[in-house]
N, CA, C and O of each residue as an XYZ file, in Angstrom:
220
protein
N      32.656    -14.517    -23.880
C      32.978    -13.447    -22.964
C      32.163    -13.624    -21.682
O      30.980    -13.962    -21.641
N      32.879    -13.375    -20.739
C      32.172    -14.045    -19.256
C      31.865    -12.542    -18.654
O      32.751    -11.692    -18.743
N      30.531    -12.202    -18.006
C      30.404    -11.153    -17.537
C      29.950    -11.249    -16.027
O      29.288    -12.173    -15.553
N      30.396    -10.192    -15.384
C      30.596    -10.308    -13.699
C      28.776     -9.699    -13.576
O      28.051     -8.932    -14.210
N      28.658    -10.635    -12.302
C      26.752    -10.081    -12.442
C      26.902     -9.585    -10.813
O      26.105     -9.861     -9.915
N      27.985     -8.882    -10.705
C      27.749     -8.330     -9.353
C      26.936     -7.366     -9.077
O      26.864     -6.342     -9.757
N      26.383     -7.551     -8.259
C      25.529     -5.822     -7.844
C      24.311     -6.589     -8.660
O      23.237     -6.058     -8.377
N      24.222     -7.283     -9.250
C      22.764     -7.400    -10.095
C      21.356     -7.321     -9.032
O      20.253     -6.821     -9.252
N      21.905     -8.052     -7.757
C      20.693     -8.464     -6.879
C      20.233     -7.405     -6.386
O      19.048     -7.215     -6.114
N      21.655     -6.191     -6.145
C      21.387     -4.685     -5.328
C      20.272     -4.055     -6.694
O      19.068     -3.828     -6.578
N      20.914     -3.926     -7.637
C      20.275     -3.300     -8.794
C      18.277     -3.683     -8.834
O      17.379     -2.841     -8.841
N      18.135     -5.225     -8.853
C      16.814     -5.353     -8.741
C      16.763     -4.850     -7.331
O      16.606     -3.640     -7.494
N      16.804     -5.075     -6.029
C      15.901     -4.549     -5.162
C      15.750     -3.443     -5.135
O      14.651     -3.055     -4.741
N      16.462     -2.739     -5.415
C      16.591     -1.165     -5.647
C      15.166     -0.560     -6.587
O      14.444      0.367     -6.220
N      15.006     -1.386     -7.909
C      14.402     -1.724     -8.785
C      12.712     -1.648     -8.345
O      11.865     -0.944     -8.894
N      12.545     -2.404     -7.420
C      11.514     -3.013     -6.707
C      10.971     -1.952     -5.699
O       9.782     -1.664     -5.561
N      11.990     -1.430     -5.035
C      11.592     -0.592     -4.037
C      11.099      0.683     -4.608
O      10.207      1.285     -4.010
N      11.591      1.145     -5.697
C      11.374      2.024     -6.764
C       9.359      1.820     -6.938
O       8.538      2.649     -6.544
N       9.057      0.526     -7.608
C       8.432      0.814     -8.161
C       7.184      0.169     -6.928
O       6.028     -0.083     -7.267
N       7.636      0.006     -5.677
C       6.501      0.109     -4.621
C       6.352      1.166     -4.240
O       5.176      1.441     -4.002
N       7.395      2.287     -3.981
C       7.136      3.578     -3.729
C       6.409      4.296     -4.482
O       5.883      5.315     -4.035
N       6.223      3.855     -5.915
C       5.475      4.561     -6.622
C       3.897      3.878     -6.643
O       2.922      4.580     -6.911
N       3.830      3.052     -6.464
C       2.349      2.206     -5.798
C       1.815      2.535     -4.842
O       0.635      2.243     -4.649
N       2.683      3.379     -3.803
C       1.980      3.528     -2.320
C       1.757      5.069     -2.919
O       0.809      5.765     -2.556
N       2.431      5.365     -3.567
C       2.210      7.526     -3.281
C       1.020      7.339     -4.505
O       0.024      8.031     -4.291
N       0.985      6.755     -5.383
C      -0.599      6.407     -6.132
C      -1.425      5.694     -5.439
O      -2.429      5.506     -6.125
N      -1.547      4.982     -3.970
C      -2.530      5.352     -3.393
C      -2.734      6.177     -2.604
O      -3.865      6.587     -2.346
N      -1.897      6.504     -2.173
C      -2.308      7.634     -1.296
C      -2.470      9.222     -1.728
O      -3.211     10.031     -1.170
N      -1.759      9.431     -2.650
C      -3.148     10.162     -3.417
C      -4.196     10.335     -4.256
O      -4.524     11.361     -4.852
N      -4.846      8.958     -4.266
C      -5.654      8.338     -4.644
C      -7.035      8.471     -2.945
O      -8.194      8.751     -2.636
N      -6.340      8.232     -2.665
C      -7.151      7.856     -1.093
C      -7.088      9.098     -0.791
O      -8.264      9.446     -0.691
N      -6.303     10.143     -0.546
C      -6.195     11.775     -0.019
C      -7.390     12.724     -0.989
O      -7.727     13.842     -0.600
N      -7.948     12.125     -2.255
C      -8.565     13.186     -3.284
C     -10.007     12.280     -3.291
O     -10.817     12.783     -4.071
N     -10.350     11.462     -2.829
C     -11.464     10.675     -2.751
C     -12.107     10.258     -1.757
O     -11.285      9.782     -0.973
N     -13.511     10.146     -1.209
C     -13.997      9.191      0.447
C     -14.089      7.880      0.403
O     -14.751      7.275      1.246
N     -13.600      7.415     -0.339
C     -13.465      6.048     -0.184
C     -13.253      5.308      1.437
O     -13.986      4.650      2.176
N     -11.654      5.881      1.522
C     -11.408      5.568      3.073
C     -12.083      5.667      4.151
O     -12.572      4.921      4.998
N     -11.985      6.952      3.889
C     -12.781      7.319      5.396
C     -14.521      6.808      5.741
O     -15.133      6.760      6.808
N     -14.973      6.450      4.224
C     -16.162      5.710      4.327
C     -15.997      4.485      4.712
O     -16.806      3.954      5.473
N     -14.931      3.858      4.248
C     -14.757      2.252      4.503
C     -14.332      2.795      6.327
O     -15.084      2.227      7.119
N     -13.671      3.406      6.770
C     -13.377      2.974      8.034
C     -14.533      3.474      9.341
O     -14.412      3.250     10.545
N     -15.431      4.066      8.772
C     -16.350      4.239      9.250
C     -17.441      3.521      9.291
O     -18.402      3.636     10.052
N     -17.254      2.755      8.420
C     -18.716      1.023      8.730
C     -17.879      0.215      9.045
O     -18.592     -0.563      9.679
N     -16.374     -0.418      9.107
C     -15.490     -0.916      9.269
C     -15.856     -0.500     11.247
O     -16.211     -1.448     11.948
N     -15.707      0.973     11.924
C     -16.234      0.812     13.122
C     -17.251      0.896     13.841
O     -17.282      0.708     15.057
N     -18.389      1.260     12.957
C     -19.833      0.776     13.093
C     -20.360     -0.525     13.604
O     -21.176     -0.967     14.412
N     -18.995     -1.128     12.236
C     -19.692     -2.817     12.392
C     -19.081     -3.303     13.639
O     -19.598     -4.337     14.062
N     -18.173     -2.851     14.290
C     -17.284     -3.163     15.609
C     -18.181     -2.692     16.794
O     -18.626     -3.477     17.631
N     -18.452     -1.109     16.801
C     -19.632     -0.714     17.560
C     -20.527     -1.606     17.883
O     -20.545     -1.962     19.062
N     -21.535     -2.221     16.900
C     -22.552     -2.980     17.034
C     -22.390     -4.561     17.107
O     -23.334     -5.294     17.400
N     -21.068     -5.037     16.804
C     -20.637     -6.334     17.370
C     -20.628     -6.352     18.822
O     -21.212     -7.216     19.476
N     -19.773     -5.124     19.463
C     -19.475     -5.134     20.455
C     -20.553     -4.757     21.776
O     -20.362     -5.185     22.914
N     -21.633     -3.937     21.416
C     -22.793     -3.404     21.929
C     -23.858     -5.353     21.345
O     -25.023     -5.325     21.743
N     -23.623     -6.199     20.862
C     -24.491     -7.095     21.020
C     -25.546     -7.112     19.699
O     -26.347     -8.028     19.511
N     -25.413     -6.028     18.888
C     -26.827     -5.657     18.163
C     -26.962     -6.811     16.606
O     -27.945     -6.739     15.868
């Protein structure tokens, strides 16, 4: 029995996009309930500050 695999490729990306959307909204409220971020981007422009000032 021969079976038609149409739509299969739509079906995985669909698939995929599914389960990145659910990767990004687990970080980001991951990152929204914790200081992680805002600590990292704050020596992240420290260290730019003081590159840029020479120190």
């Amino acid at each position: 029995m021969i079976h038609s695999e149409n739509g299969q490729a739509t079906a995985e990306y669909a698939l995929v996009l599914v389960a990145a959307a659910i990767v990004a909204l687990a970080l980001i409220t991951w990152a929204s309930t914790t200081d992680a971020l805002p600590a990292f981007f704050n020596s992240v422009i420290q260290k730019v500050v003081s590159v840029a000032n020479g120190v």
